[in-house]
SEMI-704930 format. One record per residue: residue number from 1; x negated, y, z negated of N, C-alpha, C, O in turn. Coordinates in nm, 4 decimals, decimal comma. Layout:
REM residues N
<atom nr="NUM" n_c1="X" n_c2="Y" n_c3="Z" ca_c1="X" ca_c2="Y" ca_c3="Z" c_c1="X" c_c2="Y" c_c3="Z" o_c1="X" o_c2="Y" o_c3="Z"/>
...
END
This chain:
REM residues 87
<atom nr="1" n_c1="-9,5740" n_c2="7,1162" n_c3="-8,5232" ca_c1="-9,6022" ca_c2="7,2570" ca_c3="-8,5005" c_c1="-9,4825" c_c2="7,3421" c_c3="-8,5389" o_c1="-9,4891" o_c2="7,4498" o_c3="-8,5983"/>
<atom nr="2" n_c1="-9,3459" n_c2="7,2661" n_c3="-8,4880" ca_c1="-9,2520" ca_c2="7,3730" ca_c3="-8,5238" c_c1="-9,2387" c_c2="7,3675" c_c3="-8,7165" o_c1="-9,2231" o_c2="7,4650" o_c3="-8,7901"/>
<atom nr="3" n_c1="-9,2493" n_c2="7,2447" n_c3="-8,7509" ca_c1="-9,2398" ca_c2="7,2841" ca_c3="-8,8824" c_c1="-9,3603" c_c2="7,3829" c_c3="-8,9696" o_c1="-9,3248" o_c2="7,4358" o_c3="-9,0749"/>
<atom nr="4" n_c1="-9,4645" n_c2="7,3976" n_c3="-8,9318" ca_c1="-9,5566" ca_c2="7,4451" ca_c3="-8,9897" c_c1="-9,5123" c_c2="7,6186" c_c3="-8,9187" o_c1="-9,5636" o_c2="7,7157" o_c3="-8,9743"/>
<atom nr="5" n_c1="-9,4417" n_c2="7,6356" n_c3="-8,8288" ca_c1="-9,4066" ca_c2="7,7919" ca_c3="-8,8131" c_c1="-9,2814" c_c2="7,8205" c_c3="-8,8768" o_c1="-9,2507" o_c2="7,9383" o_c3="-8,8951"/>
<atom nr="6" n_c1="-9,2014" n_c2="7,7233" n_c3="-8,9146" ca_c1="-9,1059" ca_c2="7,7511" ca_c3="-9,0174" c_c1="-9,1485" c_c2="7,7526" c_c3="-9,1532" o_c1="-9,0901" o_c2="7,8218" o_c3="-9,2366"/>
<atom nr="7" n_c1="-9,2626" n_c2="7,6690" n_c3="-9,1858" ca_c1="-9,2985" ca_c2="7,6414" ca_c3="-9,3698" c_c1="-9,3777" c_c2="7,8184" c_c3="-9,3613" o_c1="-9,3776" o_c2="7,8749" o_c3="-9,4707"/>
<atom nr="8" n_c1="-9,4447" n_c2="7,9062" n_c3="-9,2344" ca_c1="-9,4668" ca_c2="7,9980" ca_c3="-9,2432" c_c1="-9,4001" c_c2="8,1239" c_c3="-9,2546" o_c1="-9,4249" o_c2="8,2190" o_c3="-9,3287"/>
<atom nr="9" n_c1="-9,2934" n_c2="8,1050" n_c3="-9,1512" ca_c1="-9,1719" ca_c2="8,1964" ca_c3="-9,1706" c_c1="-9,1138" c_c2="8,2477" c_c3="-9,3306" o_c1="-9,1002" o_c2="8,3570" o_c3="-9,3855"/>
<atom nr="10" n_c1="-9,0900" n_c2="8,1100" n_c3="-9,3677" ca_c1="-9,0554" ca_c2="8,0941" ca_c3="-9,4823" c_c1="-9,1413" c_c2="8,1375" c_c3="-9,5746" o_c1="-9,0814" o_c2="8,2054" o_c3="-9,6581"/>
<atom nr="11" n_c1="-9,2307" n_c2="8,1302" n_c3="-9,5916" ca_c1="-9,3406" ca_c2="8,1736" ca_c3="-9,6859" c_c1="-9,3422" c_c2="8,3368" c_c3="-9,6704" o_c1="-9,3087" o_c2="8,4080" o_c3="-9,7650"/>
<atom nr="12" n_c1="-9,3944" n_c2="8,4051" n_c3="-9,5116" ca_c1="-9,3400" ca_c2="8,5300" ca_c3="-9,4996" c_c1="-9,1891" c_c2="8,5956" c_c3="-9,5609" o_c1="-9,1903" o_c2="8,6954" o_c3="-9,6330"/>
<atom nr="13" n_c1="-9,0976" n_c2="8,5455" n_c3="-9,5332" ca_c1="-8,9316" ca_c2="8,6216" ca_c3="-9,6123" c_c1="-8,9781" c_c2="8,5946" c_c3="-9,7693" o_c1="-8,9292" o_c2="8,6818" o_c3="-9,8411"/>
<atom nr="14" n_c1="-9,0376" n_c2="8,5238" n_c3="-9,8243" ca_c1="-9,0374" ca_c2="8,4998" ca_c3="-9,9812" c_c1="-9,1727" c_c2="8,5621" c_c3="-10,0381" o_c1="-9,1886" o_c2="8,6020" o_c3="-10,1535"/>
<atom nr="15" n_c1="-9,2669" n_c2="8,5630" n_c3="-9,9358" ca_c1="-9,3696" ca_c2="8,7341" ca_c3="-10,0026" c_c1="-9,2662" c_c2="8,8476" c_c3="-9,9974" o_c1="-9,2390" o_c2="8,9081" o_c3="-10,1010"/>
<atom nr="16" n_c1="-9,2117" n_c2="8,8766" n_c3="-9,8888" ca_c1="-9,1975" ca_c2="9,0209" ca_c3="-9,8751" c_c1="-9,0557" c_c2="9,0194" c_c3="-9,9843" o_c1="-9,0211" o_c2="9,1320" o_c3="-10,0202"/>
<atom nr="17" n_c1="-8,9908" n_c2="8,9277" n_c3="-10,0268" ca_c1="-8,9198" ca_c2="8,9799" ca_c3="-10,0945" c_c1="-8,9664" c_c2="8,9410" c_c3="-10,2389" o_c1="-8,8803" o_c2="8,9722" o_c3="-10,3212"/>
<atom nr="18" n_c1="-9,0588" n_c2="8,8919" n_c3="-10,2850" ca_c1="-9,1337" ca_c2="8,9318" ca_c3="-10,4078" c_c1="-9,2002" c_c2="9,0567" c_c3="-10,4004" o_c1="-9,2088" o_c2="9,1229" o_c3="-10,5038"/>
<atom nr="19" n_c1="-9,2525" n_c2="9,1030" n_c3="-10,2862" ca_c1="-9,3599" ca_c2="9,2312" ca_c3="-10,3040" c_c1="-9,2049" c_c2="9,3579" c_c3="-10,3200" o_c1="-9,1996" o_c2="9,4594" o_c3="-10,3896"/>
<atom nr="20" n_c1="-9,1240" n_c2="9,3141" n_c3="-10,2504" ca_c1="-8,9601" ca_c2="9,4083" ca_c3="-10,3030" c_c1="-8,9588" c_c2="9,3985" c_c3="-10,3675" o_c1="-8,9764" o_c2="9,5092" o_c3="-10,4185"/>
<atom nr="21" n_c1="-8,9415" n_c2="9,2855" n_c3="-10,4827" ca_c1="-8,8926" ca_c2="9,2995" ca_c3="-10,6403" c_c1="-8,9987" c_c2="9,3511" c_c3="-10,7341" o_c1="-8,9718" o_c2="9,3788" o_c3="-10,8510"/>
<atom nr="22" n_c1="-9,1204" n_c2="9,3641" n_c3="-10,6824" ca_c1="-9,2714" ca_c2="9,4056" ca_c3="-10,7664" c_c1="-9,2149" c_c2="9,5652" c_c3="-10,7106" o_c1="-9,1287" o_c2="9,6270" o_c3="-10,7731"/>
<atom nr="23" n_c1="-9,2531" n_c2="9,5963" n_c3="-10,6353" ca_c1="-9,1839" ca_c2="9,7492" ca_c3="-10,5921" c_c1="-9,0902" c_c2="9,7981" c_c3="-10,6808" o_c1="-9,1117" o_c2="9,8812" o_c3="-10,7691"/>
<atom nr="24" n_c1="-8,9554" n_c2="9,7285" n_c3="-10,6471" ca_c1="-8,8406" ca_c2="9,8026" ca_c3="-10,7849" c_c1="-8,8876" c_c2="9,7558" c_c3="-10,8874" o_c1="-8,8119" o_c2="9,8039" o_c3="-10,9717"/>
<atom nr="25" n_c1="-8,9787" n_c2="9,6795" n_c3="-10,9552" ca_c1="-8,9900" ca_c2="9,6928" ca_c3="-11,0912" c_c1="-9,0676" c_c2="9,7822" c_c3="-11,1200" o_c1="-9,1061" o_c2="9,7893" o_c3="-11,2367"/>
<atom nr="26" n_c1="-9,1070" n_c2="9,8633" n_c3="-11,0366" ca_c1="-9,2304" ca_c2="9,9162" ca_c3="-11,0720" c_c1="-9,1721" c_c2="10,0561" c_c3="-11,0803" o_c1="-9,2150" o_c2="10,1361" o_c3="-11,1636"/>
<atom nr="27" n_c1="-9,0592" n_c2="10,0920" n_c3="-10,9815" ca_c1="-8,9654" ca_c2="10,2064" ca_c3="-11,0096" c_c1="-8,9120" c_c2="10,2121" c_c3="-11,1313" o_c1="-8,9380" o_c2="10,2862" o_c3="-11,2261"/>
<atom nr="28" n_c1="-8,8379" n_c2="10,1297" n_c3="-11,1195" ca_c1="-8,7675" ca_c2="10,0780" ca_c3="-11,2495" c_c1="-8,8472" c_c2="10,1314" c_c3="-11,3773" o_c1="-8,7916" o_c2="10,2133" o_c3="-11,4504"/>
<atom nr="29" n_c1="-8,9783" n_c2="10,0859" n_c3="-11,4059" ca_c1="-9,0661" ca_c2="10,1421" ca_c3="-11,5028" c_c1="-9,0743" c_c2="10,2816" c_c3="-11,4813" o_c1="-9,0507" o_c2="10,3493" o_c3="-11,5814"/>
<atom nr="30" n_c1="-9,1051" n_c2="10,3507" n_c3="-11,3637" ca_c1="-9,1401" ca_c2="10,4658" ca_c3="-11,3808" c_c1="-9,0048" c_c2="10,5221" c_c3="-11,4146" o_c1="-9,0120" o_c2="10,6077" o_c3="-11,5027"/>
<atom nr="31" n_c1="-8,9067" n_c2="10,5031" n_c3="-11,3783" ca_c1="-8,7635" ca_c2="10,5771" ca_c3="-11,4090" c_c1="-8,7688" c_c2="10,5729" c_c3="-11,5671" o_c1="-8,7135" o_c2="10,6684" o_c3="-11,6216"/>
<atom nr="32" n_c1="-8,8153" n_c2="10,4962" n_c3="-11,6338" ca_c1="-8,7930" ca_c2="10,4511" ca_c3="-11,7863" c_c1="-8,8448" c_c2="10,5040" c_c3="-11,8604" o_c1="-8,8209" o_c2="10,5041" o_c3="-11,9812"/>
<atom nr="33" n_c1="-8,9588" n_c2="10,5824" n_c3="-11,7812" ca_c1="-9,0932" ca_c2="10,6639" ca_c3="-11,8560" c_c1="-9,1003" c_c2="10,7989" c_c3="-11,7926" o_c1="-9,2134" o_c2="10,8430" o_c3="-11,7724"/>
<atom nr="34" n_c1="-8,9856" n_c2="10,8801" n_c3="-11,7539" ca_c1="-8,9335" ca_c2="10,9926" ca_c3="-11,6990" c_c1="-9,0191" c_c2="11,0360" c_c3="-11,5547" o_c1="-9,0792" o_c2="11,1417" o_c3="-11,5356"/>
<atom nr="35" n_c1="-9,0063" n_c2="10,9339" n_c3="-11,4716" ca_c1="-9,0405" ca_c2="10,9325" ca_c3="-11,3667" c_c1="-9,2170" c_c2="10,9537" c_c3="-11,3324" o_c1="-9,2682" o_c2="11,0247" o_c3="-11,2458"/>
<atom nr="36" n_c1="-9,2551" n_c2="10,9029" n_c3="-11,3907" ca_c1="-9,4440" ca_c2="10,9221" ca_c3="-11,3772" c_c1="-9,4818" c_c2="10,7482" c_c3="-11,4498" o_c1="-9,4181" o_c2="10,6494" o_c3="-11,4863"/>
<atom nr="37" n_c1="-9,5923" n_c2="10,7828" n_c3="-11,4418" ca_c1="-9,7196" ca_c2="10,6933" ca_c3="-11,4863" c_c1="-9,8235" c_c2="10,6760" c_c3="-11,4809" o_c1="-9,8721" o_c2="10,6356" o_c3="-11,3753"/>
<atom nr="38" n_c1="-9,9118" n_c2="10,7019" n_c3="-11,6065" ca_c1="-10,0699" ca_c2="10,7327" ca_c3="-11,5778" c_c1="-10,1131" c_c2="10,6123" c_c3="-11,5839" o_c1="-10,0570" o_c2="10,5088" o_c3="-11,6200"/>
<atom nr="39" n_c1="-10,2597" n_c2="10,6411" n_c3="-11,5306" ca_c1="-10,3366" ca_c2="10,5268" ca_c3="-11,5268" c_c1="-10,3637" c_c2="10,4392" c_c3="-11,6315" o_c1="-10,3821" o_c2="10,3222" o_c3="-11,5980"/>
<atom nr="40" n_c1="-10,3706" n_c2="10,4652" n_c3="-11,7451" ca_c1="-10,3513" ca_c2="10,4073" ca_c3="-11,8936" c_c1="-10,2707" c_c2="10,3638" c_c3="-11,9063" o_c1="-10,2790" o_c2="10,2691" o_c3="-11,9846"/>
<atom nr="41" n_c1="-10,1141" n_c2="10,3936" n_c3="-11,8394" ca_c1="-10,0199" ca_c2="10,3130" ca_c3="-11,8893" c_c1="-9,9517" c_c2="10,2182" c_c3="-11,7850" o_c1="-9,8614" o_c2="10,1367" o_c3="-11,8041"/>
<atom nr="42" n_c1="-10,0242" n_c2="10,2527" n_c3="-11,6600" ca_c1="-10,0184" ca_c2="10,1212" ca_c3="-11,5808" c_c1="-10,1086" c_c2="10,0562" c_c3="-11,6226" o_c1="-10,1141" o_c2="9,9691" o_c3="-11,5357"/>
<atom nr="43" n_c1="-10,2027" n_c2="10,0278" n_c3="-11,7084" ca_c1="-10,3222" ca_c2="9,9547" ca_c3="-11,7621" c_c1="-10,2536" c_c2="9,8498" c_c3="-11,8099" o_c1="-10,2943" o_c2="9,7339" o_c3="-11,8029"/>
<atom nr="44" n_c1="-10,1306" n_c2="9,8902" n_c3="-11,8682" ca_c1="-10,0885" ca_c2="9,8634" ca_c3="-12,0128" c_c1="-9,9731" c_c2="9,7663" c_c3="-11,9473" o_c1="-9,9838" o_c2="9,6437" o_c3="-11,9504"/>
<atom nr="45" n_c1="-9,8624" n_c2="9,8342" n_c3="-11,8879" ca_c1="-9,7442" ca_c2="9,7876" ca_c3="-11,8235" c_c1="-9,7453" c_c2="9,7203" c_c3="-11,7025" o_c1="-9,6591" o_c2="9,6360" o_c3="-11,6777"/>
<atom nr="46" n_c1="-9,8395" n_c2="9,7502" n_c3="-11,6192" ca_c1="-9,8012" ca_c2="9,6599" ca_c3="-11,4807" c_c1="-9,8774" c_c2="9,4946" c_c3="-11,5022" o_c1="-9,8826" o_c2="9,4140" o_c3="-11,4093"/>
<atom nr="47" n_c1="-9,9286" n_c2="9,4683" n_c3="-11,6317" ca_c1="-9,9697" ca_c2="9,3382" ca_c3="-11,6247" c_c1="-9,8369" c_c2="9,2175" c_c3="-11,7018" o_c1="-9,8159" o_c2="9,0962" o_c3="-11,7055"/>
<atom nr="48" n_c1="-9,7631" n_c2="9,3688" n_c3="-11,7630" ca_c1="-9,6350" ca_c2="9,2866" ca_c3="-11,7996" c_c1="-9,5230" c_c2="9,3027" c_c3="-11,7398" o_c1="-9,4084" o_c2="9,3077" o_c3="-11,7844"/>
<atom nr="49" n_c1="-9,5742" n_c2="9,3126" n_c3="-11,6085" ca_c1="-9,4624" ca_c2="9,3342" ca_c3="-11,4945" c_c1="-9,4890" c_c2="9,1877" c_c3="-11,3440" o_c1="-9,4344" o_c2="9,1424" o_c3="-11,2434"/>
<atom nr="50" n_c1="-9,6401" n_c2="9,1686" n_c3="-11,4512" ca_c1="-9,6572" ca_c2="9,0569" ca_c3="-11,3275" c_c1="-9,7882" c_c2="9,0952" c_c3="-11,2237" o_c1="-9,8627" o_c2="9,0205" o_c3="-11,1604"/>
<atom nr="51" n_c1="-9,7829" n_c2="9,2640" n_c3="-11,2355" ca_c1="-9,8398" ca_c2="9,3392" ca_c3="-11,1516" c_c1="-9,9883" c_c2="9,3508" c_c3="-11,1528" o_c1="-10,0427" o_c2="9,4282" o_c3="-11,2316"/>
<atom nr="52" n_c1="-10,0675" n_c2="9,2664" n_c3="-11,0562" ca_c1="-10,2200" ca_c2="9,2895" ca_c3="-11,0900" c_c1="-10,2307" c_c2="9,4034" c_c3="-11,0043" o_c1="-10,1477" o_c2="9,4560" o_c3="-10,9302"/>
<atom nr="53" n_c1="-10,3644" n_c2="9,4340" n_c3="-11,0326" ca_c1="-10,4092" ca_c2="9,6124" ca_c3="-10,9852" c_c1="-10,4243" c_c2="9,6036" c_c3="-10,8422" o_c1="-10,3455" o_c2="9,6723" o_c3="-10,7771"/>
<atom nr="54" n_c1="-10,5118" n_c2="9,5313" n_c3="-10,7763" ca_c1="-10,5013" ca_c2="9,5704" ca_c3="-10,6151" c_c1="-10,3043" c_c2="9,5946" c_c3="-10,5872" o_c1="-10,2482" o_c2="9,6972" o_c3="-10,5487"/>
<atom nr="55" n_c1="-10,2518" n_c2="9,4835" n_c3="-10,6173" ca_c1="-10,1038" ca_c2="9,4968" ca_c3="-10,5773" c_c1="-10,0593" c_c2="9,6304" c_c3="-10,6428" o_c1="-10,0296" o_c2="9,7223" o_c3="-10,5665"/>
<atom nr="56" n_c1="-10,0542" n_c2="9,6437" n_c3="-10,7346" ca_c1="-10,0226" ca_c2="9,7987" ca_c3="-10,8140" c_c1="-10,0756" c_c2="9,9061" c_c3="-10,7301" o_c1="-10,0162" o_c2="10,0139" o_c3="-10,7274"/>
<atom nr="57" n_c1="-10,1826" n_c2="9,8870" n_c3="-10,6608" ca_c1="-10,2721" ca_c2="10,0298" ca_c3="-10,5639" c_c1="-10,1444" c_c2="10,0052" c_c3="-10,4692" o_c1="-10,0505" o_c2="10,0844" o_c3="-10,4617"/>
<atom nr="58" n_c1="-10,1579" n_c2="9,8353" n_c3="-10,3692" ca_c1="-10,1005" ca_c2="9,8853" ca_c3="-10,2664" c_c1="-9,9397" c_c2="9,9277" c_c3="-10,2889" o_c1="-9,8793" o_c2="9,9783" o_c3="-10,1944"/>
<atom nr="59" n_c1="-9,8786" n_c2="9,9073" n_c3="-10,4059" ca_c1="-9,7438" ca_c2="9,9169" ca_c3="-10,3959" c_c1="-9,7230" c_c2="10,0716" c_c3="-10,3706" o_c1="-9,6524" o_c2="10,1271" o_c3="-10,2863"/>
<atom nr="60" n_c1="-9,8316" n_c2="10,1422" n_c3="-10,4996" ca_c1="-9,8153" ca_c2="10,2858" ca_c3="-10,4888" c_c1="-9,8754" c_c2="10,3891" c_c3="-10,3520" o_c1="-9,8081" o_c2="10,4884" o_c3="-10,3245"/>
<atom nr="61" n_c1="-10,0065" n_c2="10,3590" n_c3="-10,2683" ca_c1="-9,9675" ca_c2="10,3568" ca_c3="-10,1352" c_c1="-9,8400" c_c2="10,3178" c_c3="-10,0667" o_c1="-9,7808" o_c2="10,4229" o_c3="-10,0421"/>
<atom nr="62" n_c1="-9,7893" n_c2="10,2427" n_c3="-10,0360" ca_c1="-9,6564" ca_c2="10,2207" ca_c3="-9,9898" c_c1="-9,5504" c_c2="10,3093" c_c3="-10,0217" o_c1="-9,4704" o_c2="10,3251" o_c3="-9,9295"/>
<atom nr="63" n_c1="-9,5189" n_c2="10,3945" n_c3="-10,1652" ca_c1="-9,4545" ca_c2="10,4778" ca_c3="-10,1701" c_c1="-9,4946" c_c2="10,5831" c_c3="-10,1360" o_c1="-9,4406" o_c2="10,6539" o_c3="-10,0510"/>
<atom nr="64" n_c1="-9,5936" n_c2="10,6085" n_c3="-10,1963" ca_c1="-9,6052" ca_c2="10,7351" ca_c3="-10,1111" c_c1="-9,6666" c_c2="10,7528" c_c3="-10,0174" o_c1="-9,7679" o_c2="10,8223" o_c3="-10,0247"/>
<atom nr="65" n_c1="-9,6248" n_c2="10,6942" n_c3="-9,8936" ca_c1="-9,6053" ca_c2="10,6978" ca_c3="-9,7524" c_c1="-9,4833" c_c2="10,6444" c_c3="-9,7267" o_c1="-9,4628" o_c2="10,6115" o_c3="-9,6099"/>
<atom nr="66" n_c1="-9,3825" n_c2="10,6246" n_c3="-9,8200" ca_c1="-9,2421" ca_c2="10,6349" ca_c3="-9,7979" c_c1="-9,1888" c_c2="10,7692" c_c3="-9,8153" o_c1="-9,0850" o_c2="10,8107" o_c3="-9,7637"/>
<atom nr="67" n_c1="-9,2609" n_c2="10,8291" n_c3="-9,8855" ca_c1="-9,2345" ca_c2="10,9912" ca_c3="-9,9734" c_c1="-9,1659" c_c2="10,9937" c_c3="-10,0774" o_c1="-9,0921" o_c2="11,0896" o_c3="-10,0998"/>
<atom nr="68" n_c1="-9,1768" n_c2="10,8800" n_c3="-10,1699" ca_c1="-9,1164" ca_c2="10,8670" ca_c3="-10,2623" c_c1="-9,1884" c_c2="10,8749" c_c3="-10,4025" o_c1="-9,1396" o_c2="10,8899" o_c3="-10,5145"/>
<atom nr="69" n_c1="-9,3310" n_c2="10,8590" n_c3="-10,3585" ca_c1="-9,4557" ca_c2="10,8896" ca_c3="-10,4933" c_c1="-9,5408" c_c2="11,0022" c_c3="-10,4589" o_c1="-9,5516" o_c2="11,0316" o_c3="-10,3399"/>
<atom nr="70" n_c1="-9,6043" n_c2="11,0707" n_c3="-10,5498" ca_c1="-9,7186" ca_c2="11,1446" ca_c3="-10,5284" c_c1="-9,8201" c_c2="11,1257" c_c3="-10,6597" o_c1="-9,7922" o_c2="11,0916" o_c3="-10,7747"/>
<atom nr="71" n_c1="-9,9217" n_c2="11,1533" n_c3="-10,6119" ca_c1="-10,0021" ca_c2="11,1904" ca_c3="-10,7800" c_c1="-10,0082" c_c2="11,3283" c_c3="-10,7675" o_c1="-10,0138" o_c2="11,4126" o_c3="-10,6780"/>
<atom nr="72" n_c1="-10,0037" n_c2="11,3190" n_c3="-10,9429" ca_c1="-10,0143" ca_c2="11,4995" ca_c3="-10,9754" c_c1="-10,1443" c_c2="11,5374" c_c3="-10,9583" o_c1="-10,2461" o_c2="11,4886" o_c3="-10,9091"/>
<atom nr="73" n_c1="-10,1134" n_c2="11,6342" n_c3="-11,0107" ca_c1="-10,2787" ca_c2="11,7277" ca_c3="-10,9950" c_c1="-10,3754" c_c2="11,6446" c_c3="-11,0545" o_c1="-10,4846" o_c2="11,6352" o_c3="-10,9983"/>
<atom nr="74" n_c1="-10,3581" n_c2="11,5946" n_c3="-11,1389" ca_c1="-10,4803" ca_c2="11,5090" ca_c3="-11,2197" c_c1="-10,5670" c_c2="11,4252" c_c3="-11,1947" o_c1="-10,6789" o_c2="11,3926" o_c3="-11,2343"/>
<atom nr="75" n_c1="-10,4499" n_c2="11,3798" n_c3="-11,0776" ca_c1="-10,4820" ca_c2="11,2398" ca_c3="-11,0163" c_c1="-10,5017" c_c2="11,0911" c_c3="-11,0697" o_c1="-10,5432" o_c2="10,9878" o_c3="-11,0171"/>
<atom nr="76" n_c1="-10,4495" n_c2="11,1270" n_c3="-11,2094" ca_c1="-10,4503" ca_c2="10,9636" ca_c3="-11,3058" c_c1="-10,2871" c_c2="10,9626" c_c3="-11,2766" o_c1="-10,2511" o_c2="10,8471" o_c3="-11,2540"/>
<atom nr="77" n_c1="-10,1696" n_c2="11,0651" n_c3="-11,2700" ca_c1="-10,0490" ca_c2="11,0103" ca_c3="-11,2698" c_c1="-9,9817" c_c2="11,0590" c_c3="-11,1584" o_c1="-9,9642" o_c2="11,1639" o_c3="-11,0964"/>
<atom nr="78" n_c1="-9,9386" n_c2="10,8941" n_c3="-11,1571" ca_c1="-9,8080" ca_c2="10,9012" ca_c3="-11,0204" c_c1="-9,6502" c_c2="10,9538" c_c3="-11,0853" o_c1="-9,5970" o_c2="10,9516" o_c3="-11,1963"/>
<atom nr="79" n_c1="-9,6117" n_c2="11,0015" n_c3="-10,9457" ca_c1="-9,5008" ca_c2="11,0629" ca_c3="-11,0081" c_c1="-9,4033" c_c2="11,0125" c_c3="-10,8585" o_c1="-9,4230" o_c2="11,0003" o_c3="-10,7376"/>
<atom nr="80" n_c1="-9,2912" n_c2="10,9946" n_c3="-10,9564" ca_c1="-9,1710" ca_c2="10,9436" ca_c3="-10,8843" c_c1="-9,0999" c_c2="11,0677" c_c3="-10,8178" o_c1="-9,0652" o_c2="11,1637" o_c3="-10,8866"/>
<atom nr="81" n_c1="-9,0822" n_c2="11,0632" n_c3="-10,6996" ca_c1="-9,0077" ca_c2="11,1407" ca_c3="-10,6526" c_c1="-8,8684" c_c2="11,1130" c_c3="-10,5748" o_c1="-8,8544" o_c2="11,0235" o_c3="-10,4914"/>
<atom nr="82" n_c1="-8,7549" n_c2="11,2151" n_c3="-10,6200" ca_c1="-8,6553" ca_c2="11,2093" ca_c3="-10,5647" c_c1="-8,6178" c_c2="11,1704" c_c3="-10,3988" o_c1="-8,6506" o_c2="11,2427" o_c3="-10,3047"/>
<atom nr="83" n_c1="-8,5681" n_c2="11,0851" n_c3="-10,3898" ca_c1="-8,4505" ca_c2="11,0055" ca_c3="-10,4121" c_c1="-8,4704" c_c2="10,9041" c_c3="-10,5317" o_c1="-8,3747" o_c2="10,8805" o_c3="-10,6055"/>
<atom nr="84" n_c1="-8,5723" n_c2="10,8539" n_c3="-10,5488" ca_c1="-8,6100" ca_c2="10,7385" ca_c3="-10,6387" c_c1="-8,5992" c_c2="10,7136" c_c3="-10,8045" o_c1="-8,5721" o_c2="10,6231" o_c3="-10,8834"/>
<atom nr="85" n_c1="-8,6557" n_c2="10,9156" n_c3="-10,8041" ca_c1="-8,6504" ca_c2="10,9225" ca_c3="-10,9183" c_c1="-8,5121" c_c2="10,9663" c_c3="-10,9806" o_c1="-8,4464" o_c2="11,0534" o_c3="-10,9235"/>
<atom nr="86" n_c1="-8,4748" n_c2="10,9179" n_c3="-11,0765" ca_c1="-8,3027" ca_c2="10,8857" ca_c3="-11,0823" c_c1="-8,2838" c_c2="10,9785" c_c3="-11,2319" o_c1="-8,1765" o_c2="11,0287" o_c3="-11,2652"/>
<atom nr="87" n_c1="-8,4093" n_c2="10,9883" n_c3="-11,3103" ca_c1="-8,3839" ca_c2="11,0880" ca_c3="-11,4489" c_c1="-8,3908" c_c2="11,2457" c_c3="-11,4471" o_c1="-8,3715" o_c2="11,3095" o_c3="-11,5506"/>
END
């Protein structure tokens, strides 16, 4: 029992710090592409980031309810917002 709550533990610290590194890559992209990204070009880029689409929804929920994303008026593009956005 105790090992199967450690092989879990363990499994928990090594999602959450992949779903961290899917997160900054995903900044990372938007910083690269002057802080936005439409839906077309997450079409395009988050599958060569690793990034399938449910995970891509929830990452961008997650920011912005950090206050660090919004979508624009359009509602196809997210936009990076300061602190994050670094251009």
């Amino acid at each position: 029992m105790k090992r199967m709550a450690l092989t879990v533990g363990f499994f928990c610290i090594c999602s959450a710090a992949h779903a961290d590194a899917q997160k900054d890559a995903l900044i990372e992209a938007m910083q690269a592409n002057g802080c936005m990204m439409t839906t077309a070009q997450a079409n395009v880029q988050m599958p060569q980031l690793g990034i399938d689409q449910p995970t891509a929804i929830r990452l961008s929920r997650e920011m912005m309810a950090e206050g660090i994303a919004a979508f624009a008026a359009d509602e196809e593009t997210l936009l990076l917002l300061p602190p994050a956005c670094k251009s």
